[in-house]
C-alpha positions in Angstrom: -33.5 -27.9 -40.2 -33.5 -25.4 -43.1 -35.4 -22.9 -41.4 -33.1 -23.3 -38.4 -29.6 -22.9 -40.5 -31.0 -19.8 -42.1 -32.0 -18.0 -38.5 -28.2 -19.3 -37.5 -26.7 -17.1 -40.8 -28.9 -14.5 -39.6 -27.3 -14.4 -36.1 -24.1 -14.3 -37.4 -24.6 -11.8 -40.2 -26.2 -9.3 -37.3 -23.9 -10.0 -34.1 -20.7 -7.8 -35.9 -23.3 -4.7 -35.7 -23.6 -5.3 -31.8 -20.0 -6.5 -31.5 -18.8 -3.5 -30.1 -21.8 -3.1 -27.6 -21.7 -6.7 -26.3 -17.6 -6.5 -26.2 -16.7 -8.8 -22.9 -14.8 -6.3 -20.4 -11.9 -9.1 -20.4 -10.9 -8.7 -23.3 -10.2 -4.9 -22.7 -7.0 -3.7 -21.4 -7.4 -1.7 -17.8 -4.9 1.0 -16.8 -5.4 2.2 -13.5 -3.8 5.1 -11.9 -3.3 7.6 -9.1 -4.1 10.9 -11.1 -2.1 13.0 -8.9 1.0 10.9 -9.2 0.7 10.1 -12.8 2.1 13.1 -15.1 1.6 16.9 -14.7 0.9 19.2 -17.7 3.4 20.7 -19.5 4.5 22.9 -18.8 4.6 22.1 -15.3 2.4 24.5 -13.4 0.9 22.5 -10.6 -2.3 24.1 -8.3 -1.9 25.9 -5.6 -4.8 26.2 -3.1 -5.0 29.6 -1.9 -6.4 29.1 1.1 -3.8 26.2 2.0 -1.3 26.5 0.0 1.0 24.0 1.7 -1.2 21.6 0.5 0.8 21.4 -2.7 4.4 20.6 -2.7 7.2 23.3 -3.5 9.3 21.2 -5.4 8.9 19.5 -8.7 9.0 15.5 -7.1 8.3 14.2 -10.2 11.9 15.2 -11.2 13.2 15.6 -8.0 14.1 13.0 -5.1 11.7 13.9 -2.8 12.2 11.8 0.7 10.1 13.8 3.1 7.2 12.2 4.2 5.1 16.0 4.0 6.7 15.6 0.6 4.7 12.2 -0.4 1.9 13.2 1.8 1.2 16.6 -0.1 -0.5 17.2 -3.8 2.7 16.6 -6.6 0.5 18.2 -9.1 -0.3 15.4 -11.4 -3.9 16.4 -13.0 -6.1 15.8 -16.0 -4.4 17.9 -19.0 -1.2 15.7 -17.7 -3.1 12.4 -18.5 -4.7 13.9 -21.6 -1.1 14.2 -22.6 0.1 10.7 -22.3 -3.5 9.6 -23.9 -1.5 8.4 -27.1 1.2 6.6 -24.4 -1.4 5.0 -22.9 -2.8 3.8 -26.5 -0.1 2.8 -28.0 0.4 0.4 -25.1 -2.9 -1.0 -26.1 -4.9 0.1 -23.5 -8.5 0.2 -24.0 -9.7 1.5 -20.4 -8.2 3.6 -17.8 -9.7 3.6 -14.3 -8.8 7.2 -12.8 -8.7 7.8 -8.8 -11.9 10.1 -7.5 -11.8 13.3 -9.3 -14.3 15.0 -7.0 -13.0 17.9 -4.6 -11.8 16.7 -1.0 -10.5 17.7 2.1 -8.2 20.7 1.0 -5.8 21.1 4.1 -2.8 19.8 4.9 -3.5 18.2 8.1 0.1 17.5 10.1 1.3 16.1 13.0 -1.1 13.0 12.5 0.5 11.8 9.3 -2.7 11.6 7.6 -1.2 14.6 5.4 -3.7 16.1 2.7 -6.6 14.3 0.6 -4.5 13.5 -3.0 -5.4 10.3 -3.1 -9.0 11.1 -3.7 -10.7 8.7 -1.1 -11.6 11.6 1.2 -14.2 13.2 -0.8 -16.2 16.4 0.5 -18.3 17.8 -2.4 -19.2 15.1 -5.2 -20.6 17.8 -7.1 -17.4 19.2 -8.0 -13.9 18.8 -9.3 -10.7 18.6 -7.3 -8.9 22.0 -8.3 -5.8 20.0 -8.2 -7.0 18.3 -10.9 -8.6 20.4 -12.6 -12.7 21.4 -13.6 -15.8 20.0 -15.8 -14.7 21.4 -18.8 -11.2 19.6 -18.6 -13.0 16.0 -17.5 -15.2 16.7 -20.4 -12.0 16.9 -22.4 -10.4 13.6 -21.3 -14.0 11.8 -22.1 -13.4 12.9 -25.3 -10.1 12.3 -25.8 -10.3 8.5 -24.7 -13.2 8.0 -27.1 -11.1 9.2 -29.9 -9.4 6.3 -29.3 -11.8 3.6 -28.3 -10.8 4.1 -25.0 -13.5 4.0 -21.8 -13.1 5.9 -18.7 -14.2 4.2 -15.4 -14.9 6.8 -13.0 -13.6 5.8 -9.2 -16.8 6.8 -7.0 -17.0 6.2 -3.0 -20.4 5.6 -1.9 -19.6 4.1 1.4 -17.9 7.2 3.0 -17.0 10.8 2.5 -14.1 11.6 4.6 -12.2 11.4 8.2 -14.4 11.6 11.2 -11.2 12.8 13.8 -9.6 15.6 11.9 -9.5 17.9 8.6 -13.3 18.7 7.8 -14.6 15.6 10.4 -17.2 14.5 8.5 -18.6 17.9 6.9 -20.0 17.3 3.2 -21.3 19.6 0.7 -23.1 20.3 -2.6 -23.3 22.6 -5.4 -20.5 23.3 -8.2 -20.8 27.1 -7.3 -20.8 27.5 -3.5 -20.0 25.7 -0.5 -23.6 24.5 0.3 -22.8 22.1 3.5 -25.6 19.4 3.5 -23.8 17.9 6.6 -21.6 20.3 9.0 -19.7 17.1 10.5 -19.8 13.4 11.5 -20.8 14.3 14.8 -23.6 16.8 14.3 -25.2 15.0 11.0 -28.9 15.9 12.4 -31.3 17.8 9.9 -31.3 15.8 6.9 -34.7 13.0 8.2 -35.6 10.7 11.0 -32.0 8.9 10.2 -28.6 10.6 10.6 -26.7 10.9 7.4 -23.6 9.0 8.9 -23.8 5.4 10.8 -23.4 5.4 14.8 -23.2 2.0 15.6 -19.9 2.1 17.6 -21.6 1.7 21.2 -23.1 -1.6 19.7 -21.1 -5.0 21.3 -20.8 -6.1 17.5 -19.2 -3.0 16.5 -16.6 -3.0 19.3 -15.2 -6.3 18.4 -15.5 -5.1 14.9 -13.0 -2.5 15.8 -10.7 -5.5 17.4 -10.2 -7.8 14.2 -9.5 -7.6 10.3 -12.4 -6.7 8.0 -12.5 -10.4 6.4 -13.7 -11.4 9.4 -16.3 -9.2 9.9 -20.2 -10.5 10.1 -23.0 -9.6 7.6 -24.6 -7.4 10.1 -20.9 -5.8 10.7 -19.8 -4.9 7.3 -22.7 -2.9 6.7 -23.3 -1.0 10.0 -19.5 -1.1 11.9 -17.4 2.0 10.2 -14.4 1.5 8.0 -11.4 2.7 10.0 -12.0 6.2 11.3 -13.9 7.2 8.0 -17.7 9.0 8.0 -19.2 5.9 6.9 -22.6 7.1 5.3 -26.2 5.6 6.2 -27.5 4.6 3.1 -30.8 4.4 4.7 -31.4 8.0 4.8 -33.1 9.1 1.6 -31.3 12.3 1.3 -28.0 10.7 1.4 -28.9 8.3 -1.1 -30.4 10.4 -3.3 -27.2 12.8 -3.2 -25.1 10.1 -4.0 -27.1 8.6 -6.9 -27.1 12.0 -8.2 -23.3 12.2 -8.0 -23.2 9.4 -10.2 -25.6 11.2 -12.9 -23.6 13.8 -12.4 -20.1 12.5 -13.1 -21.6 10.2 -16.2 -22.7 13.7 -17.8 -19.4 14.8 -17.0 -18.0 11.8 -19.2 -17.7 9.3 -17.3 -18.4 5.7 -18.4 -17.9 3.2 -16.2 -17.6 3.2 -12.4 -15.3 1.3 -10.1 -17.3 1.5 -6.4 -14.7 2.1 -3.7 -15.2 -0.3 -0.8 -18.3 -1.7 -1.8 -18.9 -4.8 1.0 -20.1 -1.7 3.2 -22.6 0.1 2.0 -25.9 -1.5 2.5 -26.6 -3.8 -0.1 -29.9 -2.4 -1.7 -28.7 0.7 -1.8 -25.5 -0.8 -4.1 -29.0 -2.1 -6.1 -30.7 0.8 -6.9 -27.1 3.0 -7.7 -26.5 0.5 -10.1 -30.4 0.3 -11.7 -30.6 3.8 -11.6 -27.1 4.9 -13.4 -27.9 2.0 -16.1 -31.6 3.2 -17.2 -30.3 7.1 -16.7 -27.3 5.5 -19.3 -30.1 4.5 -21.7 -32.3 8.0 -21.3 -28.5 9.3 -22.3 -28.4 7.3 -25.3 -25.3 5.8 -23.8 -24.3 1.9 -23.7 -24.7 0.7 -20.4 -22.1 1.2 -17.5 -19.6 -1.3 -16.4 -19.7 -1.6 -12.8 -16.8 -2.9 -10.7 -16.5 -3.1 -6.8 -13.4 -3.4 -4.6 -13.7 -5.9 -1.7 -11.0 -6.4 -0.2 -9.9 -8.9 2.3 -12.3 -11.3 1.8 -15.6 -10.6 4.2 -18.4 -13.7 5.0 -20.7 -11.9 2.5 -21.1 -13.0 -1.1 -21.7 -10.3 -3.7 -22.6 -10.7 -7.4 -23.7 -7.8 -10.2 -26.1 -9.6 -12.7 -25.1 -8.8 -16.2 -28.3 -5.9 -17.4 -29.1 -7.1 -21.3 -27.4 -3.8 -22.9 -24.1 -4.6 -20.8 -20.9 -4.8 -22.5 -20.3 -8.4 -21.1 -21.8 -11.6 -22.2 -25.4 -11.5 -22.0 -26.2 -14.3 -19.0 -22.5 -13.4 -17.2 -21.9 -12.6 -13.8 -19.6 -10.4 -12.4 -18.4 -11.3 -8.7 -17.5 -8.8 -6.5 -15.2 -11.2 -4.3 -13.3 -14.2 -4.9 -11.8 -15.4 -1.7 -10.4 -13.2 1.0 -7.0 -11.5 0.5 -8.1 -9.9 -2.7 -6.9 -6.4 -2.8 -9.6 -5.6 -5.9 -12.5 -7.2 -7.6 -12.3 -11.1 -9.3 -14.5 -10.4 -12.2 -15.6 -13.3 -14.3 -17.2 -13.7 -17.9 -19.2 -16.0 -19.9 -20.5 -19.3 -19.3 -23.0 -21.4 -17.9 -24.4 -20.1 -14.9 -23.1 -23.3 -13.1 -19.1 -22.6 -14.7 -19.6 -18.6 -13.3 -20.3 -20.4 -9.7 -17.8 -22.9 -9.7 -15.2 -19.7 -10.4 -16.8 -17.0 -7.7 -17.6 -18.5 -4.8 -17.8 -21.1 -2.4 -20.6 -21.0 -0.5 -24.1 -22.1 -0.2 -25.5 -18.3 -1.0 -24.1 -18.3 -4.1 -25.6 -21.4 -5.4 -29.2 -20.4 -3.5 -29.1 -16.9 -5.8 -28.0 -17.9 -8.6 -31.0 -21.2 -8.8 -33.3 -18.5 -7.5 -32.3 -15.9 -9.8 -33.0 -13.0 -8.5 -33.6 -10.2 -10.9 -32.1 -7.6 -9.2 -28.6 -6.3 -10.4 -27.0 -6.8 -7.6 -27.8 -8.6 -4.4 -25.8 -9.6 -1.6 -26.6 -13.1 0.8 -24.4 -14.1 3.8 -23.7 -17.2 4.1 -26.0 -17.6 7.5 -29.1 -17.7 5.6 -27.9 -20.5 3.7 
């Protein structure tokens, strides 16, 4: 019993010096914004594309009433420097972790006449490799890195591995690499040949599945659906083709040298399961050759789906070792349910409600994430 007490005032005495490390993502504060709408730098100078200059709005809408719908559909000028600058705002409201939109450059147009307007959002991605000039460049995301870690602050890093951007107008599709020149390694959704035996982009739409697919909501979408039926008219990528997947595990190096931390995945009942598995293995061991803490990973899934999808917690995470995160929680979720610590059993009671869950969790796989429908159960 002795010998027992004494290892128990070891544990305590050492757990403050991994306190920081093992800090439960709960308990931090999340402040999530649209980087274009947020704040711009002052003084207010916004980007102007010089190829497409309409792209950007001529009016200052952040201190204007802007009512057009070019107007909301067009860059306002909201960028990095602007968020650096509200960094002490943001702290003083006791956030510990801001999630920022995708920073990487996409579609540049203004595309009009089918409301779909130009690519501010960030969700329309066409070079992961670089920065959105609206935003601004490496140097400045390097900045805001450093900035939040002044102030115990993590940056979660909004990546979209599921698609790159509209198959039906602006670039249809095309993708490219390099920070220095317009390298296309796809010229469009519809001629995607080149890159391997597998096209870059899924083509599943002749499929009966698919078709019906295109007839109801996502949350009612099949296993074999989610993961080969697009997502609206986007250029859903085909995991399956090594080149793809190795360009977008390398965006993910790429964007946690930048500074990035943590990474929300956009959409992430789509993508083929083990390819969500080895982005996640990958970014956490390239973390550790870093010399960094391991990456949080979250995952939107919205509108429910019939898959079940859990992250298992790596031992360097900053949650509870033993945790599970769940990537859905019911249907009409417009983000991720994640949970915490507890008993493997408490962590299943709260995530889900099917059979798959319990069958993964007795089996416990060792993967760090793993999806099972609910058909195998």
């Amino acid at each position: 019993m002795k010998a027992i007490l004494s290892l128990f005032a070891l544990l305590l005495v050492a757990e403050p010096a991994h306190a920081e490390e093992m800090k439960d993502y709960r308990a931090r504060t999340i402040y999530f914004l649209l980087i274009d709408r947020f704040n711009p730098h002052t003084p207010y100078s916004p980007y102007v594309d010089p190829e497409y200059p309409d792209a950007t709005n001529s009016v200052n809408c952040f201190v204007e009433v802007c009512t057009q719908e070019q107007q909301w559909r067009s860059y306002w000028g909201g960028d990095i420097l602007g968020l650096i600058q509200k960094l002490d705002y943001l702290h003083d409201l006791g956030i510990s972790a801001v999630w920022v939109t995708p920073l990487m450059e996409n579609v540049r147009a203004y595309e009009g006449g089918t409301g779909y307007g130009t690519g501010y959002h960030g969700y329309w991605v066409q070079n992961y490799d670089r920065v959105n000039a609206h935003f601004g460049d490496w140097q400045v995301v390097g900045e805001l890195s450093r900035e939040l870690h002044a102030r115990d602050m993590r940056y979660i890093e909004d990546l979209t591995l599921n698609h790159s951007n509209p198959l039906d107008n602006h670039v249809f599709g095309r993708l490219y690499r390099s920070v220095d020149a317009d390298q296309v390694l796809v010229d469009s959704y519809e001629d995607d040949f080149g890159l391997g035996p597998i096209r870059a982009y899924k083509h599943f739409q002749s499929d009966p599945r698919c078709q019906q697919a295109e007839m109801e909501s996502d949350a009612y979408w099949s296993y074999w659906q989610l993961h080969h039926c697009l997502l609206a008219d986007l250029s859903g990528y085909d995991q399956h083709n090594g080149i793809i997947a190795d360009y977008l595990v390398n965006a993910g190096r790429r964007w946690m040298r930048g500074g990035a931390d943590d990474f929300r995945l956009d959409a992430v009942k789509f993508p083929f399961p083990e390819f969500i598995a080895r982005f996640t293995n990958t970014i956490i061991a390239y973390a550790q050759q870093l010399g960094r803490s391991a990456p949080y990973f979250v995952g939107e899934w919205s509108g429910g789906g019939s898959s079940v999808a859990v992250m298992r917690t790596p031992r360097n995470s900053l949650a509870p070792r033993g945790s599970i995160r769940c990537c859905s929680s019911g249907s009409r979720l417009s983000t991720v349910a994640m949970t915490g610590k507890g008993p493997l059993s408490t962590t299943m009671t709260r995530c889900a409600r099917s059979c798959a869950f319990r069958n993964l969790v007795s089996k416990r796989l060792n993967g760090i994430a793993a999806w099972i429908s609910p058909a195998y159960c």
